[in-house]
C-alpha positions in Angstrom: 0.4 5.4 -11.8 2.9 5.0 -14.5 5.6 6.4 -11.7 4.9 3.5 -9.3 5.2 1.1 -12.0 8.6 2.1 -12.6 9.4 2.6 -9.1 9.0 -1.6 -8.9 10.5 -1.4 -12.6 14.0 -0.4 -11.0 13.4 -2.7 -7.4 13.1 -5.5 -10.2 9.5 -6.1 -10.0 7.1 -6.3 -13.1 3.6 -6.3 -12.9 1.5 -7.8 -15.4 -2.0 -6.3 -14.3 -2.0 -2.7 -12.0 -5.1 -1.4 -11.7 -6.3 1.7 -9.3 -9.2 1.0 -6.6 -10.6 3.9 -5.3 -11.0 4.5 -1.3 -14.7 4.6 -2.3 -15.2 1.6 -3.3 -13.8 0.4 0.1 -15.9 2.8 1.5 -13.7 5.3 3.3 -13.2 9.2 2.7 -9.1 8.6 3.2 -6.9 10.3 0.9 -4.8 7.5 -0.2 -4.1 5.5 -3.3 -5.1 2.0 -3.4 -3.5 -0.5 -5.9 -4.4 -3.9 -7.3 -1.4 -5.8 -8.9 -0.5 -8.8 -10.1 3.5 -9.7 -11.1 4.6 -11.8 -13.5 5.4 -14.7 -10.8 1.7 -14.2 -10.3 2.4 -13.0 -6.8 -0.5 -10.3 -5.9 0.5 -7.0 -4.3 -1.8 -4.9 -2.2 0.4 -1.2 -2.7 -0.9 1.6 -0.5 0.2 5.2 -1.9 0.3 8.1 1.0 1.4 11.8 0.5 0.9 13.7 3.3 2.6 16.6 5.2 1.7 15.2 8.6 3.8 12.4 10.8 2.0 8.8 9.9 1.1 8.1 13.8 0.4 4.2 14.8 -3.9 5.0 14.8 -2.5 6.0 11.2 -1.1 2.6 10.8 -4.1 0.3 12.5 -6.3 2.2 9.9 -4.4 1.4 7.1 -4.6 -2.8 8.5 -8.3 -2.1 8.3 -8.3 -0.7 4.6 -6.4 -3.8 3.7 -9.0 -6.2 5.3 -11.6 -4.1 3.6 -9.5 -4.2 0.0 -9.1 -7.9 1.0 -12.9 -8.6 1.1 -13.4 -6.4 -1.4 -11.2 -8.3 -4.0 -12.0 -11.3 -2.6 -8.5 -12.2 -2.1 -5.4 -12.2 0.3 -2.7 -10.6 -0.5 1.1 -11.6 -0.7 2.8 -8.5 -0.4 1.7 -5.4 1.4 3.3 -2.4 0.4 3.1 1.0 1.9 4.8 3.8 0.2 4.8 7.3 2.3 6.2 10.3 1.5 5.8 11.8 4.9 7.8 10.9 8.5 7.0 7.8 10.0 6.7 7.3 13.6 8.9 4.2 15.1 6.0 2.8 16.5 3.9 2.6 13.4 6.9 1.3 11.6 6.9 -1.5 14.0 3.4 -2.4 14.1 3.4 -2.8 10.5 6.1 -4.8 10.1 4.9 -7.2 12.7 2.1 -7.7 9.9 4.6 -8.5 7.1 4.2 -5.0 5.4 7.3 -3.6 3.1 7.7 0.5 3.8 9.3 2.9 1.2 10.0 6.1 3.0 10.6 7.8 -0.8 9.4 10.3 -2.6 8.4 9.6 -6.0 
């Protein structure tokens, strides 16, 4: 966690509450880590962490719009910024879709 928190540190972002929700709570099995935060603008981020070794396919991406609706309801609120950070190829496609929806994508490793 403390990685991500300096990855916005250096994109000039400070949060002022971060905290972890596990894909349990949202009720899915996904491997995938699921943020909470709150800047000091009091913006609220929803921040979606993926490592995997496969291509992240659009299904991949309509999925991942689901979770948020779930982490929406969960939370009981809507989000400003949706963040995806991947560490694995993303197809054009999914890349697309997702920014339709107003999601940021950080193809880095970190």
């Amino acid at each position: 966690m403390k990685n991500i928190t300096n990855f916005f540190t250096n994109k000039q972002i400070i949060f002022s509450s971060f905290e972890c929700v596990e894909p349990k709570e949202l009720k899915s099995r996904k491997k995938i880590n699921i943020f909470h935060a709150l800047d000091i603008n009091n913006k609220y981020y929803a921040i979606f962490k993926i490592d995997s070794k496969s291509r992240f396919l659009t299904k991949n991406a309509e999925e991942l719009h689901l979770l948020l609706d779930k982490l929406i309801t969960h939370k009981d609120h809507n989000f400003k910024f949706k963040i995806l950070i991947i560490s694995s190829p993303i197809c054009s496609k999914a890349k697309e879709f997702l920014k339709k929806l107003k999601w940021t994508i950080y193809e880095e490793l970190i």
